[in-house]
C-alpha positions as CSV (number, residue, x, y, z in Angstrom):
1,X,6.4,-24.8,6.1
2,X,9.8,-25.5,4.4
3,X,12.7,-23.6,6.1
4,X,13.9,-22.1,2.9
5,X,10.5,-20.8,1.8
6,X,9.2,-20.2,5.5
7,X,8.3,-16.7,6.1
8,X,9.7,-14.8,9.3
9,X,7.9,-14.9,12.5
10,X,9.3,-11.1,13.3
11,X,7.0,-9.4,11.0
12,X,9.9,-7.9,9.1
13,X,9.0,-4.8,7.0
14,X,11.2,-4.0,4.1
15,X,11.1,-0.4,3.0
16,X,7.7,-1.2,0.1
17,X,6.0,-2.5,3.0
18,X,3.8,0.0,4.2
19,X,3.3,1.4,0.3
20,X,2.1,-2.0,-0.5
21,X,-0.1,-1.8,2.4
22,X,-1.7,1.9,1.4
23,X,-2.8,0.6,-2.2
24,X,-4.2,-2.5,-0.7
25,X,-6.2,-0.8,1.6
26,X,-6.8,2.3,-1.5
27,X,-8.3,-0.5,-3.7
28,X,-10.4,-1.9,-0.9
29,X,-11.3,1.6,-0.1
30,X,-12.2,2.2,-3.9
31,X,-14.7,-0.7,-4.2
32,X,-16.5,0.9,-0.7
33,X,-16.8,3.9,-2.8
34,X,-18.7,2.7,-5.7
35,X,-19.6,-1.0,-4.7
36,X,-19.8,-2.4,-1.8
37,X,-21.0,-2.6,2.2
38,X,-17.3,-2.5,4.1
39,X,-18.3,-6.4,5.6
40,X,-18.6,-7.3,2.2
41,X,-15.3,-5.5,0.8
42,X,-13.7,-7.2,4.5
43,X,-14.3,-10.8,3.6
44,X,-13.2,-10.7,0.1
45,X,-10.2,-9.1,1.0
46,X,-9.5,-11.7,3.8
47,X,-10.8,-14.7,1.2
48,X,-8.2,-13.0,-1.1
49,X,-5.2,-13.0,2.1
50,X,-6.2,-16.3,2.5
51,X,-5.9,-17.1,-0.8
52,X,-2.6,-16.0,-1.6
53,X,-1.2,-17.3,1.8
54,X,-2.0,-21.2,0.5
55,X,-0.1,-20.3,-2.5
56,X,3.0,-18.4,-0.4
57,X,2.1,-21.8,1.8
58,X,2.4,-24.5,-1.1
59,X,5.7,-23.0,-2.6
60,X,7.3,-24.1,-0.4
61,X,6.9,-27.5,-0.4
62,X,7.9,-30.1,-3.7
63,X,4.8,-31.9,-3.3
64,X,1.4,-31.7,-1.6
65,X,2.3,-35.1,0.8
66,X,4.7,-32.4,2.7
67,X,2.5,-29.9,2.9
68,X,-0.3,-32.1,4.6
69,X,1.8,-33.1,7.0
70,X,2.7,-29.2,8.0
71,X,-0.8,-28.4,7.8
72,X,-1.6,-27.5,11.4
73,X,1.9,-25.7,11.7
74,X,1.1,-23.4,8.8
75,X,-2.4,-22.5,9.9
76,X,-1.0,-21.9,13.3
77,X,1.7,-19.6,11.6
78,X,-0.5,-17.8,9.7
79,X,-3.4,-17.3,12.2
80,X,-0.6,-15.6,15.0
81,X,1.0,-13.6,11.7
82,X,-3.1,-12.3,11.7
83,X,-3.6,-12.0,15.4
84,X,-0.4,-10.0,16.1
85,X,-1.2,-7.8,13.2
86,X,-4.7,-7.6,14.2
87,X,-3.7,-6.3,17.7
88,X,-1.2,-4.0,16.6
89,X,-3.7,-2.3,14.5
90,X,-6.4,-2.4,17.1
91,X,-4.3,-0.5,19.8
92,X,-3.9,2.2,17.4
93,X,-7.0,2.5,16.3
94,X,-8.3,2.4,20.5
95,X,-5.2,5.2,20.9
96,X,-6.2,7.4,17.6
97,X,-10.4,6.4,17.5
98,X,-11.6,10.1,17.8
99,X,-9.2,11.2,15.0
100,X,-9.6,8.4,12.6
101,X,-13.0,7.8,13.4
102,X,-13.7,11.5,12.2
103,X,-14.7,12.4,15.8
104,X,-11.9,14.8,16.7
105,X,-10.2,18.0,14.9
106,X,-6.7,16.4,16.2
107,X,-4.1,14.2,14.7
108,X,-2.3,11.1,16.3
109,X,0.8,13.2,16.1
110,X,-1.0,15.5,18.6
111,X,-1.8,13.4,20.9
C-alpha cells in the first residue's frame, strides 16, 4: 500500500473506535434477531470487511498497475490486522466465557 494512504500496523484506536465497533456489532446483532443463522450474519459481515478493505486498499494507489504489484503486501497487511484482532478478542472471550456465554452470574470486572 502507498505510504500516505497506508494504514498503521499498531492498531491505533481513536476515541470513536470502540462506538463504531458497538453499532457494527448492534446491526449484526439486529439481523440475528429477526433474520438470520449467526454463520450467515458472520460471512456477510466479513464479505462486507473485505469489501471495504479493497476500497481503503485501492485509495491508495493512482492506478490499478500499483496496486497489483502490492497485492501480496496488502493481503498480508490485512490478514495480520485480522489475526491480531482475532486473537485479542479470542483471549477475552477464553478469560470472560462463563459470563459472556451466559453461563455465570459474574462480570469480567469480577473476575
Amino acid at each position: 500500500m502507498s505510504q500516505t494512504e497506508k494504514p498503521s500496523n499498531d492498531n491505533q484506536k481513536d476515541e470513536q473506535f470502540y462506538k463504531r465497533v458497538d453499532t457494527l456489532i448492534g446491526l449484526a446483532n439486529g439481523y440475528l434477531k429477526t433474520e438470520t443463522h449467526p454463520v450467515f450474519m458472520n460471512n456477510s459481515f466479513m464479505f462486507a470487511a473485505a469489501r471495504f478493505n479493497a476500497w481503503v486498499a485501492a485509495a491508495g494507489y493512482e492506478n490499478s498497475e500499483e496496486m497489483a504489484k502490492e497485492k501480496d503486501d496488502i493481503l498480508n497487511f490485512f490478514v495480520n490486522q485480522f489475526k491480531l484482532m482475532l486473537n485479542e478478542n479470542l483471549d477475552d472471550y477464553i478469560k470472560n466465557y462463563d459470563s459472556y456465554m451466559g453461563k455465570s452470574t459474574d462480570t469480567p470486572e469480577d473476575k
